[in-house]
C-alpha positions as CSV (number, residue, x, y, z in Angstrom):
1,X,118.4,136.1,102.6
2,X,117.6,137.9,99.2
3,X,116.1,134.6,97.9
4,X,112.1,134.6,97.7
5,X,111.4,130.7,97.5
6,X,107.6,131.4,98.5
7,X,107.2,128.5,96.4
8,X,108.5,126.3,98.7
9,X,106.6,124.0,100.9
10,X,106.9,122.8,104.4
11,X,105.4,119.9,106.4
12,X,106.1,119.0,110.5
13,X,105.3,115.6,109.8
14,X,104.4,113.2,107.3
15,X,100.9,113.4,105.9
16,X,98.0,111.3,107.7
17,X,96.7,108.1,105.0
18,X,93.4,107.2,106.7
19,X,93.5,104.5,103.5
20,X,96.4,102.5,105.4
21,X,94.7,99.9,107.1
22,X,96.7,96.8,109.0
23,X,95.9,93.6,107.9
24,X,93.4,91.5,110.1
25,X,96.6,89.3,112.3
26,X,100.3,90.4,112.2
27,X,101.2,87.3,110.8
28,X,99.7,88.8,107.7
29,X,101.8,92.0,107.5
30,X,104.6,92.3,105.9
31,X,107.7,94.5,107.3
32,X,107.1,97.2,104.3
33,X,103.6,97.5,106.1
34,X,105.3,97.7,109.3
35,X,107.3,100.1,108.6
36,X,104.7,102.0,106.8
37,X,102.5,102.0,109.9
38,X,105.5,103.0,112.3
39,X,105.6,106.1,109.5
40,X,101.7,106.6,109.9
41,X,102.2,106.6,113.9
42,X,104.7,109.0,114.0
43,X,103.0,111.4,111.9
44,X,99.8,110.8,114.2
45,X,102.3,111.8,116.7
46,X,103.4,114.9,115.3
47,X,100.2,115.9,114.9
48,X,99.4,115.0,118.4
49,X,96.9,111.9,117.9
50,X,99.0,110.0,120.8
51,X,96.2,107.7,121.7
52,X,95.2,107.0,117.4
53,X,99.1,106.3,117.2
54,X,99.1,103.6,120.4
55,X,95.6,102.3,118.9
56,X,97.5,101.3,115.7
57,X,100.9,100.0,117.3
58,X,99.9,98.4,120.3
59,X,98.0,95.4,118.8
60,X,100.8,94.1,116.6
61,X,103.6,95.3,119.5
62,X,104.3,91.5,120.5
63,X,105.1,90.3,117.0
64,X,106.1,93.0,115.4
65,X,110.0,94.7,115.6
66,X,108.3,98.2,114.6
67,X,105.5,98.3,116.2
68,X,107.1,97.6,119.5
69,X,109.7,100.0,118.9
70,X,107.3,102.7,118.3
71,X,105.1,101.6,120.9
72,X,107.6,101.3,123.7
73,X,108.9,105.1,122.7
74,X,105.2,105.8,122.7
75,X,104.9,104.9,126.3
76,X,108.3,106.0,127.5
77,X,107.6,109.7,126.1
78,X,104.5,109.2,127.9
79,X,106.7,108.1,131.2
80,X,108.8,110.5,131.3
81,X,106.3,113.5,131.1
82,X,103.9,112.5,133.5
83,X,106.3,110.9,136.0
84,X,103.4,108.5,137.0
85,X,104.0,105.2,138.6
86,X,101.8,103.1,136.1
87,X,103.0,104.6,133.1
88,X,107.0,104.1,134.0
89,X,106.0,100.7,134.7
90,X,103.9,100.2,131.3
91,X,106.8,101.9,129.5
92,X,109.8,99.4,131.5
93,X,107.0,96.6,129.9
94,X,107.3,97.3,127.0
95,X,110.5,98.1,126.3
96,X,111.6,94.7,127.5
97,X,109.0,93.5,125.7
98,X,111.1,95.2,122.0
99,X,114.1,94.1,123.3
100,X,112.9,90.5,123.5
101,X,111.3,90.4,120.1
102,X,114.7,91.9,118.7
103,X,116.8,89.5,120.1
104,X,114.3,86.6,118.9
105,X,115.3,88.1,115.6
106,X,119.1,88.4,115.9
């Protein structure tokens, strides 16, 4: 406790790159850039940009591993604090959705 590390610098999440931008068709990204943009949604989560984070997973969620794993946590964090009908059944979508593309994969 005697320690003074003012110096010392914290972040809650990763910082936003509005410089990232996804390539024009997911058959053009490459998982680095995937990953990269599951990084960027989180953070846009963290800093509660829910729908900017969706907006950037949900296009490439059918192709891509990560972006349908983000997106399907997206909507199941959305599920499961709003209880609502549609948004349960979204979030059952798309996690079968993930769990198809992974298993295309394995």
């Amino acid at each position: 406790m005697g320690d003074d590390n003012s110096d010392e610098e914290f972040h809650d999440a990763l910082p936003l790159h509005d410089d990232l931008k996804p390539p024009a068709t997911a058959k053009e990204m490459t998982d680095a850039e995937a990953i990269q943009d599951a990084a960027r949604a989180i953070a846009l989560c963290f800093n509660n940009k829910f729908n900017e984070a969706e907006e950037l997973l949900k296009p490439w969620s059918h192709v891509s591993m990560y972006h349908a794993l983000g997106y399907s946590t997206l909507m199941f964090l959305q599920a499961v604090m709003t209880f609502e009908n549609e948004a349960i059944t979204t979030a059952i979508g798309s996690v079968k959705n993930t769990l198809k593309i992974c298993e295309k994969l394995v």
